[in-house]
ZANU-458439 format. One record per residue: residue number from 1; residue in one letter; x, y, z of N, C-alpha, C, O in turn. Coordinates in Angstrom, 1 decimal. Example, Ala and Ser with C-alpha at 12.3 -4.5 7.8 and 13.67 -1.06 7.14 Angstrom:
! ZANU-458439
  resi  resn     n.X     n.Y     n.Z    ca.X    ca.Y    ca.Z     c.X     c.Y     c.Z     o.X     o.Y     o.Z
     1     A    13.2    -5.7     7.8    12.3    -4.5     7.8    13.2    -3.3     7.8    14.2    -3.3     8.5
     2     S    12.8    -2.2     7.1    13.7    -1.1     7.1    12.9     0.0     7.9    13.4     1.1     8.0
! end
This chain:
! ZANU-458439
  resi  resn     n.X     n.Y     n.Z    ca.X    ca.Y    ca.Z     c.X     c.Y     c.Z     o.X     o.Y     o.Z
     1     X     6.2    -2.8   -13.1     6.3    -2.2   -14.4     5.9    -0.7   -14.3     4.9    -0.2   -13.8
     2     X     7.2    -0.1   -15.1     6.4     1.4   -14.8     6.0     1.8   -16.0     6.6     1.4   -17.0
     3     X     4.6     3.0   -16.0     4.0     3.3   -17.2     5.0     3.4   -18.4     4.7     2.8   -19.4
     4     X     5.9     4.1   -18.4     6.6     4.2   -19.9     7.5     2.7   -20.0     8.2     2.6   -21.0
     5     X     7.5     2.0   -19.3     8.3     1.1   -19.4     7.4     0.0   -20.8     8.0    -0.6   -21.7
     6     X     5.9     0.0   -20.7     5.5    -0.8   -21.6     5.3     0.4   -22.8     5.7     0.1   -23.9
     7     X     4.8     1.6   -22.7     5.0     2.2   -23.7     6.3     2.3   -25.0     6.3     2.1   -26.2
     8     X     7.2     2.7   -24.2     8.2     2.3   -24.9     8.6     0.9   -25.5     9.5     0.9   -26.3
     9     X     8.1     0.2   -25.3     8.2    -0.7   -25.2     8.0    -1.4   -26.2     8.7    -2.2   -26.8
    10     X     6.1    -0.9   -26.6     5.4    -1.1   -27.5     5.6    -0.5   -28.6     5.1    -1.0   -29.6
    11     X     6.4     0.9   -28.9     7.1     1.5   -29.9     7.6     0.7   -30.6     7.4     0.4   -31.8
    12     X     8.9     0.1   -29.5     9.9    -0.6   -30.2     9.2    -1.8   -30.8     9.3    -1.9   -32.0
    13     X     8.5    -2.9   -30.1     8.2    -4.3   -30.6     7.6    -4.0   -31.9     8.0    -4.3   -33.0
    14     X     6.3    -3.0   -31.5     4.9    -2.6   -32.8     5.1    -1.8   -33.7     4.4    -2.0   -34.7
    15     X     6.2    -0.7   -33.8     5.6     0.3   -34.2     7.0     0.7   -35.5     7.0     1.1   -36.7
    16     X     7.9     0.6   -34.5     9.8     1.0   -35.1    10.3    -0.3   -35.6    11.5    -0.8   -35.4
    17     X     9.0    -1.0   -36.5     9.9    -2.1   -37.2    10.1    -1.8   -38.4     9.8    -0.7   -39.0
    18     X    11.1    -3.2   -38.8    10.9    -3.2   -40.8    11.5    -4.8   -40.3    12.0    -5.5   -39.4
    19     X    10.9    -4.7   -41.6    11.7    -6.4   -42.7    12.5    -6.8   -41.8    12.1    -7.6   -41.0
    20     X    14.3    -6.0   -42.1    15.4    -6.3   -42.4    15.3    -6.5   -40.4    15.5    -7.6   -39.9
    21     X    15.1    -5.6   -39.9    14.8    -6.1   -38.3    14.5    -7.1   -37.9    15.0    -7.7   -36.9
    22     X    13.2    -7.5   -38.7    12.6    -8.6   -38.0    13.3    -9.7   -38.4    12.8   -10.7   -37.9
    23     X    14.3    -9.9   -39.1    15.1   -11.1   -39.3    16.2   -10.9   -38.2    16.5   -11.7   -37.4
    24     X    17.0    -9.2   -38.6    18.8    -9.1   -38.0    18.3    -9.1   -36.4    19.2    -9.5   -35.7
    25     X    17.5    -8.8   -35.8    17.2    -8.4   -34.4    17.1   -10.1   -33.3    17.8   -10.4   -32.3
    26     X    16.1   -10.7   -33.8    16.2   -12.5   -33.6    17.5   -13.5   -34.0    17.7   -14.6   -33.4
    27     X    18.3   -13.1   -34.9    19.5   -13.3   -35.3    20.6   -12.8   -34.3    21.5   -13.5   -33.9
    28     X    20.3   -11.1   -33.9    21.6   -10.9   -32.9    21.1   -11.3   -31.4    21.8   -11.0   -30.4
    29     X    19.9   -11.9   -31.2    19.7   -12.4   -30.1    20.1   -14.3   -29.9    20.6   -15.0   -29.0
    30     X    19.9   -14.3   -30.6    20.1   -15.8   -30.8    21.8   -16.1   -30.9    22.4   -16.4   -31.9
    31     X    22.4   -15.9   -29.7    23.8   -16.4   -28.7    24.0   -17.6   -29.3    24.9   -17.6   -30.1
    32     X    23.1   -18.9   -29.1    23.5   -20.1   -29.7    24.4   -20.1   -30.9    25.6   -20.4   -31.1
    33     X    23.4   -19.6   -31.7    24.1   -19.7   -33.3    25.0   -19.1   -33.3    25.4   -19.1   -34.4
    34     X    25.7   -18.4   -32.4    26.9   -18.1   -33.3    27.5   -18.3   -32.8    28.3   -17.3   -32.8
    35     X    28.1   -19.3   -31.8    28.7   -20.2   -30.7    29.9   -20.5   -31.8    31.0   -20.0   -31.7
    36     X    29.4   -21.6   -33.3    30.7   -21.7   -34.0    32.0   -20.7   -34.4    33.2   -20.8   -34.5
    37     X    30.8   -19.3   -34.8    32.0   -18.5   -35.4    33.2   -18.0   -33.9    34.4   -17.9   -34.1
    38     X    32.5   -17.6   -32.7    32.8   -17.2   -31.9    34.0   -18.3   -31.4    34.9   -17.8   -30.7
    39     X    34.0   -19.4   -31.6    34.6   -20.5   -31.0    35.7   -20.3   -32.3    36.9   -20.3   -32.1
    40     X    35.2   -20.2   -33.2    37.2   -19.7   -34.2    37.8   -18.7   -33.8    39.0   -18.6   -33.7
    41     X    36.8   -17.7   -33.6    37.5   -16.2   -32.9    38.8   -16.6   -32.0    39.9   -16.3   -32.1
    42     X    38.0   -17.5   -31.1    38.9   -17.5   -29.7    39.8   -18.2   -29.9    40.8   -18.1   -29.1
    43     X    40.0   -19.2   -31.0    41.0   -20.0   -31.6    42.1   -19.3   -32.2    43.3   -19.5   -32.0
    44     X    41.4   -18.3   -32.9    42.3   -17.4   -34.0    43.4   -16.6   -32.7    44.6   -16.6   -32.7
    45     X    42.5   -16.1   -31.8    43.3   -15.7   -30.4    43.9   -16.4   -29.3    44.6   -16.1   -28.3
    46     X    43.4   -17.3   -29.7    44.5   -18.5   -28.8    46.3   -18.8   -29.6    47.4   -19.1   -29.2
    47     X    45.3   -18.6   -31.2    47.0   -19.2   -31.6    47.6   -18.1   -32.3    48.6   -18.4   -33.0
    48     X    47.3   -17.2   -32.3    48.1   -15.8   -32.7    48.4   -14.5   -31.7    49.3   -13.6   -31.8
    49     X    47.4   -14.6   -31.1    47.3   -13.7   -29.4    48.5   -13.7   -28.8    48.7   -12.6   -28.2
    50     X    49.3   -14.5   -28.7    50.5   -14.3   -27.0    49.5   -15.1   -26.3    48.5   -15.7   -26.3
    51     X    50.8   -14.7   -25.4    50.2   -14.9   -24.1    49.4   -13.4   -23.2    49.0   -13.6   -22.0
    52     X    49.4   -12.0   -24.1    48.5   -11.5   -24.2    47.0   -12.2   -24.1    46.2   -12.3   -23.2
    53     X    47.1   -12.5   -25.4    45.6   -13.3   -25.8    45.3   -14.1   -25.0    44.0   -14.0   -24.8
    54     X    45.7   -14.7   -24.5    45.7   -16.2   -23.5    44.8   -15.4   -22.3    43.6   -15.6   -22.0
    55     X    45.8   -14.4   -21.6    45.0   -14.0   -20.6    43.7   -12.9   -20.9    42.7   -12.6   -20.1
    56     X    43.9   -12.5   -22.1    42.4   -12.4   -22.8    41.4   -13.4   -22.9    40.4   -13.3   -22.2
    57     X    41.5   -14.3   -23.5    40.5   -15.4   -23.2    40.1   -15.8   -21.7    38.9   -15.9   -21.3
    58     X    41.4   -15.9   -20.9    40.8   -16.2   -19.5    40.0   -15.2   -19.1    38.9   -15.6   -18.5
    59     X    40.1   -14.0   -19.2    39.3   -13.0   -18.5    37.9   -13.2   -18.8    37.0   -13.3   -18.0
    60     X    38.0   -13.0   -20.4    36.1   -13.4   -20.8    35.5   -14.4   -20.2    34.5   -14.3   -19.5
    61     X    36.3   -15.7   -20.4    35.7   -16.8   -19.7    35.1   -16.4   -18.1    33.9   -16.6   -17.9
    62     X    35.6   -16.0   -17.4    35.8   -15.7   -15.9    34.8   -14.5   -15.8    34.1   -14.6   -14.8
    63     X    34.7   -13.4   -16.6    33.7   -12.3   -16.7    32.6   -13.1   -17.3    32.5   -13.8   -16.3
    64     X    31.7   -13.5   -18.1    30.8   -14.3   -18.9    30.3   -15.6   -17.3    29.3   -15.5   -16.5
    65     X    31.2   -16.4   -17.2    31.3   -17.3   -16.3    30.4   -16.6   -14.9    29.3   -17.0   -14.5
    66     X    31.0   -15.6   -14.4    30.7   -14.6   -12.7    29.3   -14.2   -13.6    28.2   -14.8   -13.4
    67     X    29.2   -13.1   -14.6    28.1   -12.6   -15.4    26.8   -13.4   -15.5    25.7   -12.8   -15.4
    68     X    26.8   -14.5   -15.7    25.9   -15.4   -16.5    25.8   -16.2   -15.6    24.6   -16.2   -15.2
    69     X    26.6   -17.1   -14.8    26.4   -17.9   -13.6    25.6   -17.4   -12.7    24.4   -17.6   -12.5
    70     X    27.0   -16.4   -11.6    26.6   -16.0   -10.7    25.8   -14.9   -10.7    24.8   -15.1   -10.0
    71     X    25.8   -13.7   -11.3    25.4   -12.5   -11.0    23.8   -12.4   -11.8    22.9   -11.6   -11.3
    72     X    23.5   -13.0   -12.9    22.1   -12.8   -13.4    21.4   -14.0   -12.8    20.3   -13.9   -12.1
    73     X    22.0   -14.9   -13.0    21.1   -16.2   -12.1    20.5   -15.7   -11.0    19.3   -15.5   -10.9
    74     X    21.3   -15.3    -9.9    21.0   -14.7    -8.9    20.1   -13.7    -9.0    19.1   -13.8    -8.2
    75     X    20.1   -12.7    -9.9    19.3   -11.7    -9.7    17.7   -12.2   -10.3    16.6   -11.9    -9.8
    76     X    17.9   -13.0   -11.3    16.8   -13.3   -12.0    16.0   -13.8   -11.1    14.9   -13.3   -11.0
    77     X    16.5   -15.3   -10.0    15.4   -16.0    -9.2    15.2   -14.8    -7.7    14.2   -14.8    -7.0
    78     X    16.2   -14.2    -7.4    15.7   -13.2    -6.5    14.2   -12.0    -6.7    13.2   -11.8    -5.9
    79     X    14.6   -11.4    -8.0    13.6   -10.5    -8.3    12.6   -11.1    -8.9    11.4   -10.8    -8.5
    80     X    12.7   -12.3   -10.2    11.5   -13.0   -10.3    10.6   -12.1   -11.2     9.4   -12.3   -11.5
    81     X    11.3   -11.1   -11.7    10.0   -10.2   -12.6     9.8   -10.9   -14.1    10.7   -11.4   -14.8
    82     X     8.6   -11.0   -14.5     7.3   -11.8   -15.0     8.3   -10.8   -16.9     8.2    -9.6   -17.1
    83     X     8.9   -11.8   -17.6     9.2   -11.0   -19.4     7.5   -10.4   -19.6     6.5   -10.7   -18.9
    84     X     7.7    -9.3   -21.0     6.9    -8.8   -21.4     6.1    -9.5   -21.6     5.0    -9.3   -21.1
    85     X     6.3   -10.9   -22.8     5.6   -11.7   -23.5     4.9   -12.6   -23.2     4.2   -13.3   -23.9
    86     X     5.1   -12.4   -22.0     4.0   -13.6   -20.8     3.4   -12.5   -19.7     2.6   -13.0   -19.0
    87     X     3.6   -11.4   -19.6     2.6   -10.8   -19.2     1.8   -10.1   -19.5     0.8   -10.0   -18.8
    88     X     2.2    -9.2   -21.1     1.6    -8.4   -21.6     0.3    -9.5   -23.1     0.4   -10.7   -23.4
    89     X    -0.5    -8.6   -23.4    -0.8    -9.4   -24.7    -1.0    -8.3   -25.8    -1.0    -7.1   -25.5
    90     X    -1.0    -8.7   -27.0    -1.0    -7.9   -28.3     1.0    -7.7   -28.6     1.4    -7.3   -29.7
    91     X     2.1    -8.0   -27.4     3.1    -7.6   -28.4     3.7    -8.9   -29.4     3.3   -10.0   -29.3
    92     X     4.7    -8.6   -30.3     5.0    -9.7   -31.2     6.1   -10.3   -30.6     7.2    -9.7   -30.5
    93     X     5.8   -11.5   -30.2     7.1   -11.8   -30.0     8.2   -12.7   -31.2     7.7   -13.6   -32.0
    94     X     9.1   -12.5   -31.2    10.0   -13.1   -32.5    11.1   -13.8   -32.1    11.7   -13.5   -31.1
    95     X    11.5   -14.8   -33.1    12.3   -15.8   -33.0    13.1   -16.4   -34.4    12.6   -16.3   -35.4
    96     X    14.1   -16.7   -34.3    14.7   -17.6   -35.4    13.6   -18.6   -35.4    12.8   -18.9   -34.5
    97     X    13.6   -19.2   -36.9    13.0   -20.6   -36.7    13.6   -21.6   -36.1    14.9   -21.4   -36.1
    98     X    13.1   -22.8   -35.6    13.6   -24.0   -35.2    14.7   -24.7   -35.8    14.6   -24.9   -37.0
    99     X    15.6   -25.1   -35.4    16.8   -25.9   -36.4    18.0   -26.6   -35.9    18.3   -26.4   -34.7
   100     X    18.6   -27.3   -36.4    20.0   -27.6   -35.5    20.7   -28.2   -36.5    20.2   -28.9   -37.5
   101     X    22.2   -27.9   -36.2    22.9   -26.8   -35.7    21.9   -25.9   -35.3    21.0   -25.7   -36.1
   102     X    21.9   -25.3   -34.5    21.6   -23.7   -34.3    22.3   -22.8   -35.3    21.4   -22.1   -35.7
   103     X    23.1   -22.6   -35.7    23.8   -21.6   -36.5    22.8   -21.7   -37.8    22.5   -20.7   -38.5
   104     X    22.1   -23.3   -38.2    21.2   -23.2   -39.7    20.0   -22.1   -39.6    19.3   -21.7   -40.5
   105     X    20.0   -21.8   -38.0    18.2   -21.0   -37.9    18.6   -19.9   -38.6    17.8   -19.4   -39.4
   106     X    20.0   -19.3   -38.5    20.1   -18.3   -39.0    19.9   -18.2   -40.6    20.2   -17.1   -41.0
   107     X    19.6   -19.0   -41.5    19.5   -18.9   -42.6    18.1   -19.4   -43.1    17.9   -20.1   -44.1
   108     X    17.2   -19.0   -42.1    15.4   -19.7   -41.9    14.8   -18.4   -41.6    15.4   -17.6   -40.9
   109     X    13.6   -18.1   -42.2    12.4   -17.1   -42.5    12.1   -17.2   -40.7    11.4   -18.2   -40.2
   110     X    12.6   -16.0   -39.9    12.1   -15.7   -38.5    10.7   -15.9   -38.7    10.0   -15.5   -39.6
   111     X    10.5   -16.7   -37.4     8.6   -16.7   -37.1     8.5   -15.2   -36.0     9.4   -14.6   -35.5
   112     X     7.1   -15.0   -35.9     6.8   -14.2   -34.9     5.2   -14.5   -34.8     4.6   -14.9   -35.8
   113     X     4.7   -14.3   -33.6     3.3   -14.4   -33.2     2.8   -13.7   -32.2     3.7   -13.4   -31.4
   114     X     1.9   -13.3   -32.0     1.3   -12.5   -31.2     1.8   -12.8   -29.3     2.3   -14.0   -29.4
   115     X     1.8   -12.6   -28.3     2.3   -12.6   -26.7     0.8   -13.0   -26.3    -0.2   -12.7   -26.7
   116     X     1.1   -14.0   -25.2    -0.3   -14.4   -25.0     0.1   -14.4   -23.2     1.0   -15.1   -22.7
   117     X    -0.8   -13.5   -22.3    -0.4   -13.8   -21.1    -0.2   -15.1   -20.2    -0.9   -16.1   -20.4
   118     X     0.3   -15.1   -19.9     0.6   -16.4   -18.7     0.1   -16.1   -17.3    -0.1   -15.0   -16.9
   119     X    -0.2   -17.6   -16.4    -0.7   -17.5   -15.0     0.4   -17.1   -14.1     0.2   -16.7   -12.9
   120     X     1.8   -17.3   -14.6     2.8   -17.2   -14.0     2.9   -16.1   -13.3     2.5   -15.2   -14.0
   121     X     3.4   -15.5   -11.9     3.3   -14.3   -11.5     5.2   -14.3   -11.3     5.6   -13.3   -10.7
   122     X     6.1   -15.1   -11.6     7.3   -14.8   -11.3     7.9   -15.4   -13.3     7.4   -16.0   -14.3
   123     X     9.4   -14.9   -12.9    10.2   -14.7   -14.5    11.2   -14.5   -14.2    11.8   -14.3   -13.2
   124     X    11.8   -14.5   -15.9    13.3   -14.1   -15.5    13.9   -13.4   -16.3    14.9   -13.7   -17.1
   125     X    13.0   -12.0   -16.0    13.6   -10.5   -17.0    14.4    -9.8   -16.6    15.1    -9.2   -17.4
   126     X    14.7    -9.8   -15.1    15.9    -8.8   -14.6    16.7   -10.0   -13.9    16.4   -10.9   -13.2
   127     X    17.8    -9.3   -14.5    18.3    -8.7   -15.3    18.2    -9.9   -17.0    17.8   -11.1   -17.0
   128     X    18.7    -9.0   -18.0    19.0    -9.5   -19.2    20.2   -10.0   -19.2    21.1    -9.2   -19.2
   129     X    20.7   -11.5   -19.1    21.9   -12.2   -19.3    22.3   -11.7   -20.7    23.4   -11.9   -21.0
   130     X    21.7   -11.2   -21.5    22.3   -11.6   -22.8    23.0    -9.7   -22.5    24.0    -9.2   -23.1
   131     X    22.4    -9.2   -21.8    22.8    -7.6   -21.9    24.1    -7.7   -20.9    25.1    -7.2   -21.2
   132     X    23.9    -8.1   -20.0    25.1    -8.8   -19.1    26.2    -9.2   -19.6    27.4    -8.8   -19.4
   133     X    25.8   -10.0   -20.3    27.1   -11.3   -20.3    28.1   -10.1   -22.1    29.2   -10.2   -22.4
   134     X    27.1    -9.3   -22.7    27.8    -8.9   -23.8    28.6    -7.8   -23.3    29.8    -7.8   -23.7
   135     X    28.0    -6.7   -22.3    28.7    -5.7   -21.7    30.3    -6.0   -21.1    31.3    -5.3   -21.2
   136     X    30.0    -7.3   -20.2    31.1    -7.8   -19.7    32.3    -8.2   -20.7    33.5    -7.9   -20.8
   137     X    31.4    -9.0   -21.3    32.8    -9.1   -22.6    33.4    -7.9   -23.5    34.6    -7.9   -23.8
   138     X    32.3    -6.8   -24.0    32.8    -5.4   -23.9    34.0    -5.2   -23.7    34.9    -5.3   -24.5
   139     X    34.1    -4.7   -22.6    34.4    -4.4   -21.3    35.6    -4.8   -21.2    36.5    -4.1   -20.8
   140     X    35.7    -6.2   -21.4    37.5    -6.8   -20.7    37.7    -6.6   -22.0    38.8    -6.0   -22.1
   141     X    37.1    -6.8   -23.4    38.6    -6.6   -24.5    38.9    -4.9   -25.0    39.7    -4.4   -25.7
   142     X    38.1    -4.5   -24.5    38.2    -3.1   -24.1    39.8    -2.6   -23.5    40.8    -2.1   -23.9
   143     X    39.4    -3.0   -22.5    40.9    -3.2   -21.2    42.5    -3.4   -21.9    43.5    -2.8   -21.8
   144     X    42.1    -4.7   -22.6    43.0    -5.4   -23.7    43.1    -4.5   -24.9    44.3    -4.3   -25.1
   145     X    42.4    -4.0   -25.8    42.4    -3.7   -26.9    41.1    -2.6   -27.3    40.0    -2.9   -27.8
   146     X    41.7    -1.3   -26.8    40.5     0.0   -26.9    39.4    -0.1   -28.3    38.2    -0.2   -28.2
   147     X    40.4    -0.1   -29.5    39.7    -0.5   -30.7    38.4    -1.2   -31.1    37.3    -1.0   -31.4
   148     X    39.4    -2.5   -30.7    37.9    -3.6   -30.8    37.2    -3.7   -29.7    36.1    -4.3   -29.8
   149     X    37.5    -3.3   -28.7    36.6    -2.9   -27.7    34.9    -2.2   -28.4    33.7    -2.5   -28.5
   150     X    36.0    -1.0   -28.6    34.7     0.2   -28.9    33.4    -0.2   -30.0    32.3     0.4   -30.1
   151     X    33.9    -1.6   -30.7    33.1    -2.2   -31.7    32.3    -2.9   -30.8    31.1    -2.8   -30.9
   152     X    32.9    -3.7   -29.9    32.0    -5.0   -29.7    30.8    -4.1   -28.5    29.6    -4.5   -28.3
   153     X    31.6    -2.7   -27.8    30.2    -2.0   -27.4    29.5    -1.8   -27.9    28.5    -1.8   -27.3
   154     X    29.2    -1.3   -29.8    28.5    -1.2   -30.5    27.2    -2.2   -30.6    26.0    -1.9   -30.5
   155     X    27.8    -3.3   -30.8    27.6    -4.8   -30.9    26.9    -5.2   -29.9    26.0    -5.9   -30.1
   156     X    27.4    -4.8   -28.3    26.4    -5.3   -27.3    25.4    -4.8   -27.3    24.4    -5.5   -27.1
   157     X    25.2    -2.9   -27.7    23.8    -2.1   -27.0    23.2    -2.8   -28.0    22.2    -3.2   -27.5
   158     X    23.3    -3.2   -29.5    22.9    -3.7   -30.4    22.0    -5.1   -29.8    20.7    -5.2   -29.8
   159     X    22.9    -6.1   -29.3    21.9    -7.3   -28.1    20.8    -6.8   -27.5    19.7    -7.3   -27.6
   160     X    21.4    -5.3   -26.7    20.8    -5.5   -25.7    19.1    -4.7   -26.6    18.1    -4.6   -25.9
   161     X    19.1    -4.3   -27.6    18.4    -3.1   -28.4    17.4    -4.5   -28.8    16.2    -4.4   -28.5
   162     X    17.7    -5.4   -29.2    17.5    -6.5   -29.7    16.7    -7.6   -28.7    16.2    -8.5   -29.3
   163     X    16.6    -7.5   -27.5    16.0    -8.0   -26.4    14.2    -7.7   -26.3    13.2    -8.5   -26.1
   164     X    14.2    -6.1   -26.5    13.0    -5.4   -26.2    12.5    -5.5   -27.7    11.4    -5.0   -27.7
   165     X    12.9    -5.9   -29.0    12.5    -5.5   -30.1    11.8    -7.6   -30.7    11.2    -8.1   -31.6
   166     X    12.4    -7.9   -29.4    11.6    -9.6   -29.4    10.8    -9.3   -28.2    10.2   -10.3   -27.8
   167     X    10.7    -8.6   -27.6     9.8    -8.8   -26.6    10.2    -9.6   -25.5     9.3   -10.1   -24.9
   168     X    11.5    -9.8   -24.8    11.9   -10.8   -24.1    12.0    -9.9   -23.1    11.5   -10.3   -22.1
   169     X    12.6    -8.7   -23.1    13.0    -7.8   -22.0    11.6    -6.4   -21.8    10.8    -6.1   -22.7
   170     X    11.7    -5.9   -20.4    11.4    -4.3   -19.8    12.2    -3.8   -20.7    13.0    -4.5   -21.2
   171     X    12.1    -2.0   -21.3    13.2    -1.4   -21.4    13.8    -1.0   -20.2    15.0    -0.7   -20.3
   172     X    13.1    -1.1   -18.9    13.9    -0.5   -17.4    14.9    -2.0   -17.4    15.9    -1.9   -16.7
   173     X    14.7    -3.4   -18.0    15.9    -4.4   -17.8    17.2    -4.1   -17.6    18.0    -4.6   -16.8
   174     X    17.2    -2.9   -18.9    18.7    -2.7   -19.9    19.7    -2.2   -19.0    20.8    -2.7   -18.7
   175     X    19.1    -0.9   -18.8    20.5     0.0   -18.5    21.0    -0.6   -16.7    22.2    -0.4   -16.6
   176     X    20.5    -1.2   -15.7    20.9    -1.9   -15.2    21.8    -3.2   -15.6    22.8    -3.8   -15.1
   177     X    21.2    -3.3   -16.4    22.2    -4.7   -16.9    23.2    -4.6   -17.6    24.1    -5.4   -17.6
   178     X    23.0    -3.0   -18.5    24.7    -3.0   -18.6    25.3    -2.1   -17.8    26.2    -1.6   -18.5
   179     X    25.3    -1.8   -17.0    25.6    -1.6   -15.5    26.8    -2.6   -15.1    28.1    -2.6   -15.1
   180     X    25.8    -3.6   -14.7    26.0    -4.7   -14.5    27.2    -5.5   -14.8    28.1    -5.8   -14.0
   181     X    26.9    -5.9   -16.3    28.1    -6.2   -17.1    29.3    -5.4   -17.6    30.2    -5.9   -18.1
   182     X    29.2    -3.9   -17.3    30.4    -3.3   -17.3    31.2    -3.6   -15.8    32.4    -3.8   -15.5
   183     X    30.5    -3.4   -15.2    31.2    -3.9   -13.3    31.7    -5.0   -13.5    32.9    -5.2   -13.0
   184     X    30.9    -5.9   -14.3    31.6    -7.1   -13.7    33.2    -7.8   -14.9    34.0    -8.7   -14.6
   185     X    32.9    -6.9   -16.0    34.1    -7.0   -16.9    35.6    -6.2   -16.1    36.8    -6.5   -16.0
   186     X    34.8    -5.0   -15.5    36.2    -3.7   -15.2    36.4    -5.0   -13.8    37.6    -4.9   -13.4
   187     X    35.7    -5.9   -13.1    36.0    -6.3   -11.4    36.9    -7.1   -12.0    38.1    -6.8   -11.9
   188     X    36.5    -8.4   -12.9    37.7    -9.6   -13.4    38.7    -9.1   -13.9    39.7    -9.8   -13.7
   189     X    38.9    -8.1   -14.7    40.3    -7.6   -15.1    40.8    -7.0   -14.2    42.0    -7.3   -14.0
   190     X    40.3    -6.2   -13.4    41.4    -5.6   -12.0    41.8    -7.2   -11.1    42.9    -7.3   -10.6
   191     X    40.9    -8.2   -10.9    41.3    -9.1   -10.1    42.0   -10.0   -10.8    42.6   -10.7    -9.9
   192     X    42.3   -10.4   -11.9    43.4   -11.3   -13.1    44.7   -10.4   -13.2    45.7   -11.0   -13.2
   193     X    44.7    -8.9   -13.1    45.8    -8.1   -12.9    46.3    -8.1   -11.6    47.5    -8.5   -11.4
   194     X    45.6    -7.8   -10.7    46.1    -7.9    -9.3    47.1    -9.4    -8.4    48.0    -9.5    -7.6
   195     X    46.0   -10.3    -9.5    46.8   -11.5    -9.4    47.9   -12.0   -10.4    48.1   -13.2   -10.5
   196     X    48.5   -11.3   -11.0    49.4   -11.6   -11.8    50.6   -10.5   -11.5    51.8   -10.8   -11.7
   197     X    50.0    -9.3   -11.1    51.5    -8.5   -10.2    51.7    -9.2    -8.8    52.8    -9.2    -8.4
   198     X    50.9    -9.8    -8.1    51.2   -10.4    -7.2    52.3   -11.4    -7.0    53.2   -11.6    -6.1
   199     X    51.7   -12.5    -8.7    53.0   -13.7    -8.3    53.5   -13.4    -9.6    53.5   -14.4   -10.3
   200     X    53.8   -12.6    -9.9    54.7   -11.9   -11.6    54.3   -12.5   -12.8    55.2   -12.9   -13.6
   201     X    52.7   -12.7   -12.9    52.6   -14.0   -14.1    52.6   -13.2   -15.6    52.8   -13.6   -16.8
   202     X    52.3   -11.9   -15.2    52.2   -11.2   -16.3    53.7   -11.1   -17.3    53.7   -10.5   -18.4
! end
C-alpha cells in the first residue's frame, strides 16, 4: 500500500460523501441486481441487432468470460493483496441490504458499518473484476457502436469510482484494471474479426 493510496482513499469513503451516494454508489456496485435488466438488453439485441448484434453479444460474452474468468481470477490469487476493509479500520464500508431477487436490494435503505481489520494477510483487491469486466465490455461495444460505447465508458469509471467509495478496492487497483479491461475488450474483437475474415463469417 502506498501512502496516498489510503489517503485518497479515505477522502473518497469519509469525507466526499452524501446521501444520494451512499445509496447510487452500493447500487452501481452491486452487478447482481441488475443481471435482469441487463439480460433484456441482450434480448432486445439478440432480436433486433442482426447478425451485427449477434456477433456483438458473442464478443462481450468472450471479453467478460477471458476478463472475469481468466485474467482477474488469475491475478487476484497471484498477487493476493489484502481489500481496504479488512485491513484498514475506521473506513465505512457499504452495501445494499440483504434480499432476493437481488434486483429487490435495490429498492432497500443501504446498510454501512464501520471496517474492522482482519488476520488475513492475502485478498482479492487486484485487480477489481468489477473495473475489468465493465471496461472490457466498454470497449467491444465501443468497436461496434462509438455512441453507446462512449456512454457505457461513463458508466464503467462510474463502477469502477464506486469500488473505492464502498471500500472494496486501493485507489492504485483502478487504473490498472481499466488497463486491463480495455486490452482485453480491444484483444477479443481483433481475435472474433480475424476469425471471421479468415473463414468469411462476417
Amino acid at each position: 500500500m502506498f501512502p496516498w493510496d489510503l489517503q485518497l482513499l479515505q477522502r473518497i469513503n469519509l469525507h466526499w460523501t452524501h446521501p444520494v451516494l451512499d445509496w447510487l454508489m452500493p447500487a452501481v456496485s452491486a452487478i447482481n441486481a441488475w443481471i435482469p435488466l441487463l439480460a433484456i438488453v441482450a434480448l432486445l439485441v439478440l432480436w433486433r441487432g442482426g447478425k451485427q448484434g449477434r456477433w456483438l453479444l458473442l464478443c462481450i460474452a468472450l471479453a467478460i468470460g477471458i476478463g472475469d474468468g481468466l485474467v482477474s481470477n488469475t491475478l487476484k490469487k497471484t498477487v493476493g493483496r489484502v481489500r481496504p476493509r479488512d485491513a484498514v479500520e475506521g473506513l465505512i464500508v457499504r452495501d445494499l441490504a440483504p434480499g432476493k431477487p437481488d434486483i429487490l436490494r435495490l429498492f432497500k435503505a443501504p446498510e454501512q458499518h464501520p471496517s474492522k481489520p482482519r488476520s488475513e494477510t492475502r485478498g482479492k483487491s487486484f485487480p477489481s473484476s468489477h473495473t475489468v469486466n465493465m471496461f472490457a465490455l466498454a470497449t467491444v461495444v465501443a468497436l461496434f457502436h462509438r455512441r453507446w460505447g462512449i456512454l457505457l465508458y461513463g458508466l464503467a469509471a462510474l463502477v469502477a469510482y464506486s469500488r473505492l467509495y464502498v471500500a472494496a478496492h486501493w485507489p492504485s487497483d483502478i487504473p490498472p484494471s481499466m488497463a486491463l479491461g480495455v486490452l482485453v475488450g480491444l484483444s477479443t474483437v481483433w481475435a472474433v474479426r480475424a476469425i471471421q475474415e479468415r473463414f468469411r463469417l462476417a
